[in-house]
N, C-alpha and C positions, 0 to 999 in steps of 0.2 A: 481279368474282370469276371467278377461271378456271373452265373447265367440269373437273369431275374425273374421270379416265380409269377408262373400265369397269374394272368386275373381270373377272377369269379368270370362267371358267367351268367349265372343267377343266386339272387339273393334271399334271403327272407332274414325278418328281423321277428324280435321277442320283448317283448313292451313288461318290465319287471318292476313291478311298485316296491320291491324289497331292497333293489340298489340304492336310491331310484334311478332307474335308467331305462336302454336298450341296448340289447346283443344281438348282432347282425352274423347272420352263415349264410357258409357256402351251398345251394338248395342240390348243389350235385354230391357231394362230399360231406356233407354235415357237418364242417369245421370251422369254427368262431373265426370270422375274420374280424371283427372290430366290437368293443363294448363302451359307450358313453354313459358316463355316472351324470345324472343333471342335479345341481347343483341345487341344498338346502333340502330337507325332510317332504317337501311336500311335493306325493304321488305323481307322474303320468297316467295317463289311462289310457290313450288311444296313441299312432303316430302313424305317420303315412310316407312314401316312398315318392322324392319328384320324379318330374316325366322320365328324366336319363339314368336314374336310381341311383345319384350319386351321393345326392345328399337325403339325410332321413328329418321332417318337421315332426317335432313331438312341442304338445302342449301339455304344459302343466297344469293338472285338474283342480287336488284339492287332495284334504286330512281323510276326505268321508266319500259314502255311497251319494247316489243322486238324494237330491232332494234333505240331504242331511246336516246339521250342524258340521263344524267343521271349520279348517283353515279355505281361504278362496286363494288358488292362483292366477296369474295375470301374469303368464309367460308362452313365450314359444321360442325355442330354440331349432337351431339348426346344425346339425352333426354330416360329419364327414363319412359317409357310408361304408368306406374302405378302413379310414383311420381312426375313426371315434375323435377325432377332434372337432369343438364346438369351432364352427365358423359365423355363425353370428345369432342373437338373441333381442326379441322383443319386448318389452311391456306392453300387455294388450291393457293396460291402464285399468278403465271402469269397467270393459268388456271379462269381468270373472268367470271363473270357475271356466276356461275354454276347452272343450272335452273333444267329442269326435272330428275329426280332421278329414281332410281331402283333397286332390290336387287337379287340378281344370284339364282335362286330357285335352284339351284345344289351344287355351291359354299356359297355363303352369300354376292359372293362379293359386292361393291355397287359402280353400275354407275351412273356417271352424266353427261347431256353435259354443256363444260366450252363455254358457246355464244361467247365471242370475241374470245379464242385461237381457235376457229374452229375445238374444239376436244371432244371426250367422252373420258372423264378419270376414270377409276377405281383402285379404294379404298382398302384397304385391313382396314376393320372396328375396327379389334380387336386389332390394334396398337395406333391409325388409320394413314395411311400414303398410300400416294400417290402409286401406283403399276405400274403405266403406261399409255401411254394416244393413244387413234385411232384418226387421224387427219381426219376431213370429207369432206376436200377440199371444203369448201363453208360458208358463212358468213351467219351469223343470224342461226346457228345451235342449234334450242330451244327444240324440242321435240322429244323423237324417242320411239320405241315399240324392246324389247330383246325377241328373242325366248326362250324357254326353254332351253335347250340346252348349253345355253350362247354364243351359235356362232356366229352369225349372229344379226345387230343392227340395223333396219331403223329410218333413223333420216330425222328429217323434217327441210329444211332449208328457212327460211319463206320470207324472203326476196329476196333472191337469187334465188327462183322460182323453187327448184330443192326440190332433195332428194337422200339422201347419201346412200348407202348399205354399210356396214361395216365389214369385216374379223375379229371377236374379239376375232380367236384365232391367227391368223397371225398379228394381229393389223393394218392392213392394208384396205385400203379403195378400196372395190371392184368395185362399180360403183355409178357413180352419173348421175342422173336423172332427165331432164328438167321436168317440169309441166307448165300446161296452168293457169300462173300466180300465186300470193303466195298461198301458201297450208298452212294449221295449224294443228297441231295435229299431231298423229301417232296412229295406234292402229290393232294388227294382228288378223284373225280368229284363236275363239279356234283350227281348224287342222294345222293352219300356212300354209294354201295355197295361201292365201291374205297378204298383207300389204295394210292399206289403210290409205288414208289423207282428209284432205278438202279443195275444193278449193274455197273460198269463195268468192273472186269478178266475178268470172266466176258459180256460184249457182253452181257446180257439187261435187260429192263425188267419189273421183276414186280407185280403185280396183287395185292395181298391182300386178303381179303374184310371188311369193318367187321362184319360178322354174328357172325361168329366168330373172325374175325383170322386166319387160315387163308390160306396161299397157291393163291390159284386157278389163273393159268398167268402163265406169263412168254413174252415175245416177243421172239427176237434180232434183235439188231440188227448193222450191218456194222460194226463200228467200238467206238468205247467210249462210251455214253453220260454224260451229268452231269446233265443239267436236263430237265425235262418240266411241261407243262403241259395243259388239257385246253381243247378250244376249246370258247366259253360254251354253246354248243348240246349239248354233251356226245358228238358226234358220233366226235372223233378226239381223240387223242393228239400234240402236236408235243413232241420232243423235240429235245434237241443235245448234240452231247458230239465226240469226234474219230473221223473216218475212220481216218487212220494219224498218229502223231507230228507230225507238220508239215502237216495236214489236216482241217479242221475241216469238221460234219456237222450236219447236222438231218435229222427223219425224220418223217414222218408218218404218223400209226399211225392203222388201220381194229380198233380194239379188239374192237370187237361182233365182228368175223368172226375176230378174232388175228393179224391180218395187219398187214408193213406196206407200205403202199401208195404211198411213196414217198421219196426219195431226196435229198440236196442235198450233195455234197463241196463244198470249199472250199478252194483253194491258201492258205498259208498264209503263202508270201512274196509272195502279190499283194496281199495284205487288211492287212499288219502295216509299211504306207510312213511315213512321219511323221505324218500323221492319227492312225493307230492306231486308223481307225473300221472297223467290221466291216457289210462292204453286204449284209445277210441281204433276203432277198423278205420280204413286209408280214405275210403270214401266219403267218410264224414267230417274229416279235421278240416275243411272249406267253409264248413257249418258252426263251427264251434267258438272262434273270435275272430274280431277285424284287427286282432291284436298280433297274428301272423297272416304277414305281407308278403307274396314276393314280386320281383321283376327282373326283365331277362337285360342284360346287360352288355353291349361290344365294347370293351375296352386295351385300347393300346398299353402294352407289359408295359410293367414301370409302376415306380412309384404315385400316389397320389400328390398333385400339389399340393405344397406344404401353407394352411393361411398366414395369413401375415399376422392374424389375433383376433379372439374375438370381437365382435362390435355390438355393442350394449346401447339397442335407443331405448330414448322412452319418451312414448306420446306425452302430448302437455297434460293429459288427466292421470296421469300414471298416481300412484298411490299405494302404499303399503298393504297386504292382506293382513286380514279381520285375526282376531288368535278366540272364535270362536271354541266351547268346550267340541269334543269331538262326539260325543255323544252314544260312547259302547264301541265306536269304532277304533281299532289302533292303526299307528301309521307303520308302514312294513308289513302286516297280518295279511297272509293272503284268505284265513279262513275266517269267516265273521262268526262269530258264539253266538250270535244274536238269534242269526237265522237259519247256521247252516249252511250259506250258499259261500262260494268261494270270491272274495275280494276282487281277484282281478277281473269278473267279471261284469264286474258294475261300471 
């Protein structure tokens, strides 16, 4: 009998709007353990890892960027982490366009926000079946950061220029929050005494307080920021977003003192050759998407168990998506002609 090959130990996955899919590796060895093509033309954009990182939830977004014409999807599927086989798929029906995802480090539960119904709905995975939905009061609701806890949901509403605070055990929407112009992203300090976002046509990165939901201070940046993350010691802030149009940026932020303390431009026709891989220093790829995940994994050798097939529900409002024009955007393009900025990052 053959000897059978370790498992992983840890994972990360790669969230590819060109398959469409996700390709999951080995975070020790860099070698593809598993790639899920989800099924019909229209994009993922976010996916997320359960508690035991067995299985991977990816929801299907849409044809377009936030806030744009386009196809609406009304899926979430569920993939075998090890094997790339679909184990089972939902119709989130009327809840469209379901984009950032997350999984309840308490529960398992897994939330998404649905962008048109203006709601984060959560999931109950191991049926899978819809469990109930927190309305955010505000349109373009694309990205938000869960506490531990699961109480408490900040969501970033990108167009609308605001940001929703969310009750999610009352399911009730506790306060919504102007900003000085759109904001992208979401993402709390490890203590959870921040919520922050970016404000990118106005270059600021701003700090709000979870005490009172209050904005504490914001720190400019050169450029326009997109994404931020906080490194695990709580220490700094790495963000990225663009120096100028055709020049891309990471910054790394000394929070405690409001400073930032350093710097990274990026030519933008060096870094965009046929590869299409982007060479950021090691410290900053934490910063760059929630679209690389990983988790640490104990797994007995051996095969994964094989499903029995996938299982396709569909809520009673379930419905066909829209065949909206798409509007300059194509489906599969990672680079948008429009604006410049690279597709998978919306």
């Amino acid at each position: 009998m053959p000897d059978l090959l370790p498992s992983p130990k840890r994972l990360f996955f790669v969230v590819c709007k060109d398959l469409p899919g996700i390709t999951v590796y080995d975070a020790d060895t860099h070698t593809r353990v598993a790639q899920a093509i989800t099924p019909g033309t229209i994009n993922p954009h976010e996916a997320a890892f359960s508690r035991d990182g067995r299985v991977v939830y990816v929801p299907i977004y849409g044809t377009s960027g936030v806030g744009k014409p386009g196809e609406h999807g009304h899926t979430l599927h569920l993939f075998d982490s090890l094997t790339g086989a679909e184990l089972a798929s939902l119709d989130t029906g009327e809840f469209r366009r379901p984009h950032c995802v997350a999984v309840g480090p308490e529960t398992g539960t897994v939330y998404t926000s649905a962008e048109l119904a203006e709601s984060l709905i959560l999931i109950d995975p191991s049926i899978p079946a819809i469990l109930g939905a927190v309305p955010t009061g505000s349109n373009t609701s694309h990205m938000f950061a869960l506490t531990r806890d699961e109480r408490k949901a900040y969501v970033s509403n990108v167009r609308s220029k605001s940001l929703s605070v969310l009750d999610m055990k009352k399911r009730a929407l506790e306060a919504n929050i102007p900003t000085e112009g759109e904001n992208q992203r979401m993402t709390l300090s490890p203590d959870e005494k921040w919520f922050v976002t970016n404000l990118g046509p106005a270059g600021k990165i701003a700090f709000f307080r979870t005490a009172d939901n209050k904005l504490d201070f914001t720190i400019p940046v050169q450029g326009t920021p997109f994404v931020a993350k906080f490194s695990a010691d709580g220490k700094f802030l790495y963000g990225a977003g663009f120096a100028s149009p055709r020049k891309l940026a990471t910054w790394k932020i000394d929070f405690q003192n409001a400073q930032l303390s350093a710097l990274s431009p990026m030519d933008w026709e060096k870094i965009r050759g046929p590869s299409r891989l982007i060479p950021l220093p090691a410290q900053f790829t934490s910063a760059i998407s929630r679209r690389i995940q990983f988790t640490r994994l104990t797994l007995t050798p051996g095969p994964s168990p094989a499903p029995s097939g996938p299982r396709r529900l569909r809520t009673p409002w379930a419905s066909s998506p829209s065949s909206e024009p798409t509007a300059g955007w194509r489906t599969g393009r990672r680079w948008s002609r429009e604006t410049g900025h690279p597709v998978s990052a919306r």
